[in-house]
C-alpha positions in Angstrom: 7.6 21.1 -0.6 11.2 20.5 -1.3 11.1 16.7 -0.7 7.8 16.6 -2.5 9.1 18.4 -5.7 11.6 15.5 -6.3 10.2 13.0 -4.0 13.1 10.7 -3.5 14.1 9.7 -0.2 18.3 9.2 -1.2 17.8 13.2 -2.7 16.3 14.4 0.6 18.9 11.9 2.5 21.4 13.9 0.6 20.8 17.6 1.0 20.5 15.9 4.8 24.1 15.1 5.4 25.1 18.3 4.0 22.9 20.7 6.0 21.8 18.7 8.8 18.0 19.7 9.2 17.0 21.4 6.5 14.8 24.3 7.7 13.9 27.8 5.8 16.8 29.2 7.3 18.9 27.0 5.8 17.5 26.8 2.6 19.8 28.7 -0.7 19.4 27.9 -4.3 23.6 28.0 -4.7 24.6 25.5 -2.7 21.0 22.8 -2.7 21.9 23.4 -6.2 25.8 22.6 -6.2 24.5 19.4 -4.0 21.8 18.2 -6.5 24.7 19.1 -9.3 26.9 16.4 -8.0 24.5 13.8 -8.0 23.8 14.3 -11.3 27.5 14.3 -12.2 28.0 10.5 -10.8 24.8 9.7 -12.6 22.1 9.2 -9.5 18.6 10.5 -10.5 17.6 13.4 -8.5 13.8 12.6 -9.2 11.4 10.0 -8.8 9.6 8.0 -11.8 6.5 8.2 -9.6 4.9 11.6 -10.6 4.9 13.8 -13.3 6.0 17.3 -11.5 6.7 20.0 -14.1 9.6 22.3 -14.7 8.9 26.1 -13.2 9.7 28.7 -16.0 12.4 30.3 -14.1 14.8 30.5 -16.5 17.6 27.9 -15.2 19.2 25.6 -17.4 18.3 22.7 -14.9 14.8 21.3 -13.9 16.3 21.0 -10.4 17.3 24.5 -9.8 14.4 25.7 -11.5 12.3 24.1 -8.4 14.7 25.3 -6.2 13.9 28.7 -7.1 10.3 28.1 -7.2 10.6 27.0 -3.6 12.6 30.4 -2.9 9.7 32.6 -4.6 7.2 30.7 -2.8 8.8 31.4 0.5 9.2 35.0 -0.3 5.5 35.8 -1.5 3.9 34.8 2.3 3.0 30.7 1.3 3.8 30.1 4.5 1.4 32.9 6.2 -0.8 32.0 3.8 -1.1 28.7 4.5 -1.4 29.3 7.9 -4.2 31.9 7.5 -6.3 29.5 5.3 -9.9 28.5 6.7 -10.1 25.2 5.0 -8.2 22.4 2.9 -9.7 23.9 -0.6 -8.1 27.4 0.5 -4.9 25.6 0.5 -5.3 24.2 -2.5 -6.1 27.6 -4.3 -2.9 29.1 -2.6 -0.7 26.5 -3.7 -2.3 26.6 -7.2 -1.3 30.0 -7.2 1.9 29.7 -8.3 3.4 28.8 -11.8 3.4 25.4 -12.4 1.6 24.0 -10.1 -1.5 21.9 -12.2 -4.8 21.8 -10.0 -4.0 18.0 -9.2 -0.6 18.6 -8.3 -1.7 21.4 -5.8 -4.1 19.0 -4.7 -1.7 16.4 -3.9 0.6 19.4 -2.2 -2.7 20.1 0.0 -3.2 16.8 0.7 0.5 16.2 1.9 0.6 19.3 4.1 -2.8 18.1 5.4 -1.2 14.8 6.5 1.4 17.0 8.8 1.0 18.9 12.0 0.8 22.3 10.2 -2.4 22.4 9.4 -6.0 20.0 10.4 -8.9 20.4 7.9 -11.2 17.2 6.9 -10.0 15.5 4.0 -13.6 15.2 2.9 -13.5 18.9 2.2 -13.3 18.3 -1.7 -11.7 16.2 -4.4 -9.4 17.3 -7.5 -9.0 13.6 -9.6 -5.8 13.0 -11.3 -5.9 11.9 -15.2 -5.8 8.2 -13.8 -8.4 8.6 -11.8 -10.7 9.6 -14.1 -9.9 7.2 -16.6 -10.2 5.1 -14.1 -13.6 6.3 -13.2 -14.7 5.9 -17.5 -13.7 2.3 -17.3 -16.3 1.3 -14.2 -18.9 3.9 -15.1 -18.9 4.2 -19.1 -22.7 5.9 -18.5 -22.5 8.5 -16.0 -25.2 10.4 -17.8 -23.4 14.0 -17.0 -22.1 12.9 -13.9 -18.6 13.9 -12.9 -15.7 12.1 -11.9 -15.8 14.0 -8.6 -19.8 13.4 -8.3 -18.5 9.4 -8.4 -15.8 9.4 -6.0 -17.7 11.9 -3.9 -20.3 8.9 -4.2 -18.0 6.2 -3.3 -16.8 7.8 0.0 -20.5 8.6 1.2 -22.0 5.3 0.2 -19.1 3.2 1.3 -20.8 1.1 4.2 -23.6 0.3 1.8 -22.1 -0.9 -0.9 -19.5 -3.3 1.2 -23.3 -4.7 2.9 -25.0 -4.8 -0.5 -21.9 -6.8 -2.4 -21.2 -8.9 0.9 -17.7 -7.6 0.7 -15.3 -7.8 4.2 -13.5 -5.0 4.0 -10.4 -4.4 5.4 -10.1 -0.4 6.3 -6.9 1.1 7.8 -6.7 0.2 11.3 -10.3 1.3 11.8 -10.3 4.6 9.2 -12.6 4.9 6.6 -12.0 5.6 3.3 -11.7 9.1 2.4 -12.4 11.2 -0.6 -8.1 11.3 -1.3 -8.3 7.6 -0.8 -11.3 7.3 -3.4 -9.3 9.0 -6.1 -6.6 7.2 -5.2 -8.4 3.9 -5.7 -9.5 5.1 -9.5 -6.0 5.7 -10.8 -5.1 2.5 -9.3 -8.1 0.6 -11.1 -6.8 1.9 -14.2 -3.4 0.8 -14.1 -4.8 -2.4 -13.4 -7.4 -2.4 -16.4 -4.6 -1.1 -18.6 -2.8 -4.6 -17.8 -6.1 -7.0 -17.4 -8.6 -5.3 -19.7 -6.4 -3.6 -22.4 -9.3 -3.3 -24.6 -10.9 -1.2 -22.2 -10.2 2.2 -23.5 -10.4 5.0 -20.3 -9.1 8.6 -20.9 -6.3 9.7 -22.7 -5.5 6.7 -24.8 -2.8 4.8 -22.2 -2.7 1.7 -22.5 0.8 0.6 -20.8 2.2 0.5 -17.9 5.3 3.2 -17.2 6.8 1.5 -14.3 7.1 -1.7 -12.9 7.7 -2.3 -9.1 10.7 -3.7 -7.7 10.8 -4.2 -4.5 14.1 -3.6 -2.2 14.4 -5.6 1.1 11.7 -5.7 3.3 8.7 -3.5 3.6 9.3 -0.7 6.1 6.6 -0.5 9.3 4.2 1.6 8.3 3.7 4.9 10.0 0.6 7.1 9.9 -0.2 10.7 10.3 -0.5 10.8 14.6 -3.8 13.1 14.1 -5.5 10.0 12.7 -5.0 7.8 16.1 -4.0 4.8 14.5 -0.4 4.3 14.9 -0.9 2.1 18.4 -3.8 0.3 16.9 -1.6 -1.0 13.8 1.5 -1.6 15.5 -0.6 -4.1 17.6 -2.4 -5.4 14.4 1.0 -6.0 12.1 2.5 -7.5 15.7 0.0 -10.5 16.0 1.9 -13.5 14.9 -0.1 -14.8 11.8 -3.1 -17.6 12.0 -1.9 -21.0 9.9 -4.6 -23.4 9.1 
């Protein structure tokens, strides 16, 4: 949760070569605080531009220590024994939504995340909460749905996959042998309508957007991809992304 909240690998790196491995023992508002103080004092960013992640109303003056004591509250309320008790992915969700400021998608992507990690196994197919690009993304291909839900058409998507790739002639490319899930679906959507926002600005989706927040810059080379071990597929892509390429 605590590298999630500001999802930046140099702010994790950070609070790393302070406390070493940063456990729930180690954790205290204070002094993560004081840390995350400092960077902002030689003007480094604390958070990523990637996600929208509300403020908690705790009362702090800063948006960092305000999620720092979110994290504390969580960890004192049982999230943890909660978590562990849950019998599915969806009764992750509802725990994690339980707490103050925590939107349904961003609880989903918290699920999700956890999901990816040795903590806790349930199938990702379980259910779907899409993200405001997503279903924008959804309005843009599917203008009709006829009462139909964004979730009905990425539900859709997952289970009618193989079809559609046969029907269209399409050669898909899946991820080392996984299929596309219902997270990857959704995922897909908001992707779609980042594009369209670019290609097909007179495409009008949901909410009105019709630019693009950030641009991508990349920095050095593209790091080897590594996959939750649960999925099996570490060992297949390492010998994939190994193969020297073909050259006509």
């Amino acid at each position: 949760m605590l590298f999630r909240f500001f999802n930046k690998p140099s702010t994790w790196e950070a609070l790393e070569s302070r406390f070493d491995e940063i456990t729930a023992d180690s954790f205290d508002v204070d002094t993560f605080s004081g840390v995350l103080d400092l960077l902002l004092a030689r003007g480094e960013r604390v958070y990523s531009a990637a996600y929208i992640v509300p403020p908690p109303p705790f009362g702090a003056a800063r948006k960092h220590r305000n999620h720092l004591l979110l994290i504390e509250h969580m960890m004192r309320s049982g999230v943890v024994a909660q978590v562990e008790a849950a019998k599915s992915l969806r009764e992750v969700f509802e725990t994690i939504a339980s707490y103050p400021s925590l939107g349904p998608f961003l609880s989903y992507q918290l699920a999700i995340d956890l999901n990816y990690t040795s903590v806790i196994d349930f199938d990702e197919n379980d259910f779907v909460v899409p993200g405001p690009g997503a279903r924008s993304g959804v309005a843009k291909c599917f203008p009709d749905l006829n009462g139909a839900s964004a979730e009905d058409v990425i539900r859709w998507m997952v289970d009618t996959q193989e079809d559609q790739f046969d029907q269209n002639g399409i050669q898909f490319s899946d991820l080392f042998g996984r299929a596309l899930t219902l997270i990857d679906c959704q995922n897909l959507f908001c992707e779609t309508d980042k594009y369209a926002r670019v290609m097909h600005p007179h495409i009008r989706g949901v909410g009105g957007r019709s630019r693009i927040k950030q641009q991508f810059a990349p920095h050095g080379l593209p790091a080897t991809p590594f996959f939750p071990p649960k999925w099996g597929i570490n060992e297949r892509a390492s010998a994939d992304l190994a193969e020297p390429a073909v050259t006509a």
